[in-house]
N, C-alpha and C positions, 0 to 999 in steps of 0.2 A: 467583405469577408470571403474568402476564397476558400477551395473546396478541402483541401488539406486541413482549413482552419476548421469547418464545420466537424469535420471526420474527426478531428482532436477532442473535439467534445460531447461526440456518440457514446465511448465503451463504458463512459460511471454511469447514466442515467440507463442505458441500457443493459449490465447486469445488474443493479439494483433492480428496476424495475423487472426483471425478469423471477429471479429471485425472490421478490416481493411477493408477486402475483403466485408464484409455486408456492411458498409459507400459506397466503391466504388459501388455497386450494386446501394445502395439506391440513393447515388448523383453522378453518374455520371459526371457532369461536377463540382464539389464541390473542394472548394479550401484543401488541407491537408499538407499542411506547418507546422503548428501548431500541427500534427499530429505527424509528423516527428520529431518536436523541444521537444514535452514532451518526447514522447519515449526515443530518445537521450538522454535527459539530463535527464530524468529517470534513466537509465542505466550508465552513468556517477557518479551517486552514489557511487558505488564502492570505488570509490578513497575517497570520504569523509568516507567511512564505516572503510576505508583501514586509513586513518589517525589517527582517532579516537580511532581505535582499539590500534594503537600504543601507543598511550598518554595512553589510560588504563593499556596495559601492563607496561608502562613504570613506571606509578604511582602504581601497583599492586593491580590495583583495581577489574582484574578478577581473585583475589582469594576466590573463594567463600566460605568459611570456614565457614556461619553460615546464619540463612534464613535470616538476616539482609542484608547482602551482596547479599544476591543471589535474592530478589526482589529490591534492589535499582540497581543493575547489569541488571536485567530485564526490570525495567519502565523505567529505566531512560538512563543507559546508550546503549543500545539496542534501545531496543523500542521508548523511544525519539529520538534518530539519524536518526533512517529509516523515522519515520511519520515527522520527521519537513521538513527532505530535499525533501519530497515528496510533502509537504504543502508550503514549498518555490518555486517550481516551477509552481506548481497553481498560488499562490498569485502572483508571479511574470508576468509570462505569459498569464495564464489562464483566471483567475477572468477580467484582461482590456481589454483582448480582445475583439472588437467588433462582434466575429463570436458566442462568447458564448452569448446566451440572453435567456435560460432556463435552469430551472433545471438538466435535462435529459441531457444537453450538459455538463455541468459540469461532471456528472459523467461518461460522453464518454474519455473525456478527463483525469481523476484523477484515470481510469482504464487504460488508454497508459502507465501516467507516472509508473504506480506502476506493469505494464506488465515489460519495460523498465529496474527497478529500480532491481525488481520479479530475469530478467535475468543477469544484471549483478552481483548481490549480489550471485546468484547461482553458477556462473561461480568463485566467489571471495571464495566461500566456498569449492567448490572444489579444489582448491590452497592452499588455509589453512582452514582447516576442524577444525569448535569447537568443543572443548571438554564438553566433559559430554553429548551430544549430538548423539539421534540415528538415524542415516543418512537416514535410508528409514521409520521410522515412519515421520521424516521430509521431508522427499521429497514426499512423500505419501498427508501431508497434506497442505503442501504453498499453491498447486495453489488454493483452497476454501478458506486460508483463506486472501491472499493477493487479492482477488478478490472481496471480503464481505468488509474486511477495507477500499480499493479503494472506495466501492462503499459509507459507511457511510459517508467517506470524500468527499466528490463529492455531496452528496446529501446536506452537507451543506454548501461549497462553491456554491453550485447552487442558496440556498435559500436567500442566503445574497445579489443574485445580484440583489433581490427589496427589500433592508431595505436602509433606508438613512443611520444607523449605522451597518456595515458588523462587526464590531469587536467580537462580542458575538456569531456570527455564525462562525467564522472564528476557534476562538477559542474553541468553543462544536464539532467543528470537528476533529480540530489535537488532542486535550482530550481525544475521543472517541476512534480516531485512534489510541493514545498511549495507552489509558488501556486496548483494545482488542488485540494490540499488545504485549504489557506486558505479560498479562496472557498467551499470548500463547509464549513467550520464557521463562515465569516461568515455563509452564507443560514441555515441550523441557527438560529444565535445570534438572526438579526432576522426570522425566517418570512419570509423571502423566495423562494416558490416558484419565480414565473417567473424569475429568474434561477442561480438551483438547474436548473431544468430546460435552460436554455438551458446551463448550463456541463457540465450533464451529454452532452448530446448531441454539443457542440463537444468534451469529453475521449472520446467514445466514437471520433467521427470519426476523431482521432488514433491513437486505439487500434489500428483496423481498419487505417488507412491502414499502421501502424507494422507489424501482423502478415504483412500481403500484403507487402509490402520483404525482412521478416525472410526468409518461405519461399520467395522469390524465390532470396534468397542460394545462388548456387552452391556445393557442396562445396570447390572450390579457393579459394573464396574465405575461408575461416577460417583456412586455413594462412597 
């Protein structure tokens, strides 16, 4: 295994684990069960990633021969697979749980599953490594930017949990999370750095912007 390939599989276990260890700090007596189940079923991904991929080969649909293919390969088959099964396990577990009641929770939690998801998918690529793809400008840039996606998905699973109608939020998140995921296995696909970089910075902006909102949120205002 070569050193790009290790460095691919640093940034899930290391902001969980980071992130972890601040929760136990902060709540010491704090229930993390729920902690434990995103994560897992985070990283359980794999096998749906691992399915999926097969049905593509199977159908020949990661033949990229022309940019037609090679963005509906990116938004959709890609990039929609990672952000739904990510958003499935929020909506699933996350959003009814009685532990989440703000914003800022959500996106504690929609950063486990995509630390989680982050490290199995990495371990799943070192096993079979995609083509066209260059192994240490991506392992270089996952962990920013599966940590920026976490965090936009999370900021709007948070804010749905005060609307009588969650669908429109539910939905501007996984959206969000697939076109910023998109665009970055489109630059992957074509080496296209500068605008890899430039969407990276535009989804951190987001990120930050989303985090300072989140912790603004008053107590009263989760009820």
């Amino acid at each position: 295994m070569d050193t790009c390939s290790v460095i691919s599989i640093l940034p899930g276990p290391i902001v969980a684990g980071a992130l972890y260890l601040l929760l136990r700090y902060k709540y010491p007596k704090g229930k993390f069960a729920l902690v434990h189940k995103t994560f897992l079923f985070g990283f359980l991904g794999f096998l749906f990633v691992f399915a999926t991929d097969k049905i593509i080969a199977y159908l020949h649909l990661d033949s990229l021969h022309s940019l037609n293919r090679t963005i509906f390969y990116s938004f959709v088959l890609t990039a929609g697979v990672y952000e739904f099964w990510k958003f499935l396990i929020l909506r699933l577990f996350v959003y009814p749980s009685k532990l989440v009641v703000k914003t800022s929770d959500a996106i504690v939690y929609s950063i486990f599953v995509a630390a989680g998801f982050t490290l199995g998918f990495s371990i799943y690529t070192v096993i079979f490594p995609a083509p066209f793809i260059d192994v240490c400008f991506n392992a270089m840039t996952r962990g920013p930017i599966f940590l920026a996606i976490s965090i936009i998905m999370g900021y709007f699973m948070g804010v749905s949990l005060k609307r009588d109608n969650a669908l429109i939020d539910h939905m501007t998140g996984l959206l969000l999370a697939v076109v910023f995921q998109g665009i970055n296995r489109f630059c992957l696909l074509t080496q296209d750095t500068i605008l890899h970089y430039l969407t990276m910075a535009g989804m951190f902006v987001i990120a930050i912007t989303f985090i300072i909102i989140s912790l603004r949120e008053r107590a009263d205002d989760s009820n």
